[in-house]
C-alpha positions as CSV (number, residue, x, y, z in Angstrom):
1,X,-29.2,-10.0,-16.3
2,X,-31.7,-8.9,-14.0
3,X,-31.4,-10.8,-11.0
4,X,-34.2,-10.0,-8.5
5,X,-33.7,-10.2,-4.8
6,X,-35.6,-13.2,-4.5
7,X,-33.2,-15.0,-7.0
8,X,-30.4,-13.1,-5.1
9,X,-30.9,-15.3,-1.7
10,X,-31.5,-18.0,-3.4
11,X,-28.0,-18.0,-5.2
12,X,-26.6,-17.0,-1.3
13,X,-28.3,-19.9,0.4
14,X,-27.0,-22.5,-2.5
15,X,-23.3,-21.3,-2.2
16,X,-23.4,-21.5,1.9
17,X,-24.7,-24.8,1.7
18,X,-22.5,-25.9,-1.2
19,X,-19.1,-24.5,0.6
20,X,-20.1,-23.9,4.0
21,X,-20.1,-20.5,6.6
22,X,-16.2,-21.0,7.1
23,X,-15.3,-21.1,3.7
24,X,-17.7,-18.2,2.4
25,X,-15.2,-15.5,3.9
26,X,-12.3,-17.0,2.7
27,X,-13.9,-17.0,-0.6
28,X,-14.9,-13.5,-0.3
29,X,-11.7,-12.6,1.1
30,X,-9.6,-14.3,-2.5
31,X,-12.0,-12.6,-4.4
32,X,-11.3,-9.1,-3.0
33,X,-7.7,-9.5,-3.3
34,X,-7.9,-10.5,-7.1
35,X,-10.5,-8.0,-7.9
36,X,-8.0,-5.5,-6.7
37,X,-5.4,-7.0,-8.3
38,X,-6.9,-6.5,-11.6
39,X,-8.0,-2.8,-10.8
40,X,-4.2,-2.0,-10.0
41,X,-3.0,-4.1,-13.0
42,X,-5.6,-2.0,-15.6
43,X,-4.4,1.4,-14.0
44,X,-1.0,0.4,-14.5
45,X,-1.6,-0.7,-18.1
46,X,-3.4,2.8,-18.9
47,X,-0.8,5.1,-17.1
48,X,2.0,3.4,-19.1
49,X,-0.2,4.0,-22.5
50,X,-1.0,7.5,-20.8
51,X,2.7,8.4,-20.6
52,X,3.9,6.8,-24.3
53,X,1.3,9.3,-25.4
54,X,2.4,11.9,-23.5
55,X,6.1,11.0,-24.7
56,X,5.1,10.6,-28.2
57,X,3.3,14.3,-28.0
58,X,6.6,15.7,-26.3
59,X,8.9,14.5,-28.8
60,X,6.1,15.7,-31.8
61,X,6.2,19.0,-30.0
62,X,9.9,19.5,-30.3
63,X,10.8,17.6,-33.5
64,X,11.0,20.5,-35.7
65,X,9.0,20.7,-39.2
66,X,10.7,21.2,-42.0
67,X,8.3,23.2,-44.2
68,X,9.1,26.0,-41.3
69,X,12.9,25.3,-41.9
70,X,12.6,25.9,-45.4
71,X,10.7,28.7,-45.2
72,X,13.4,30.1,-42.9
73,X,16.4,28.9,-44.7
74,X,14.6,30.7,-47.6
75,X,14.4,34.0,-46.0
76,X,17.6,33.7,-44.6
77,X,18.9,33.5,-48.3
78,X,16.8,36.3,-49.0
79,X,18.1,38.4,-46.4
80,X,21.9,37.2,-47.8
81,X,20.4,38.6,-51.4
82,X,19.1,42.2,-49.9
83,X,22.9,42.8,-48.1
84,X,25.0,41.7,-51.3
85,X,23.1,42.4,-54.7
């Protein structure tokens, strides 16, 4: 969508005359506010993902892993061994 300059006024002069120079800055002023809106609404939406993640890393981080339990529940009953044979 390359829209030219040319094509640009064009586009202008058709909306002023279809809605009128009082209108126009309402307009404007609508479309602001939603545009903003949305921009608040999609940083919302991606720090809530950004902080399930975060949780989801946190509680992956301190679940522990049990191939290192075994191994140390395995030593442990090594070390039992070693002190009563």
């Amino acid at each position: 969508m390359n829209i030219g300059t040319q094509e640009m006024i064009l586009i202008l002069v058709v909306v002023l005359l279809l809605f009128g120079g009082k209108k126009l800055p309402e307009m404007a002023r609508g479309l602001g506010k939603g545009i903003r809106e949305f921009k608040d609404a999609s940083e919302g939406i991606k720090r809530e993902v950004s902080a399930q993640i975060d949780k989801a890393n946190s509680e992956d981080a301190n679940t522990p892993n049990k191939s290192v339990d075994q191994k140390d529940s395995a030593k442990d009953r090594e070390d039992v061994n070693e002190v009563n044979p």
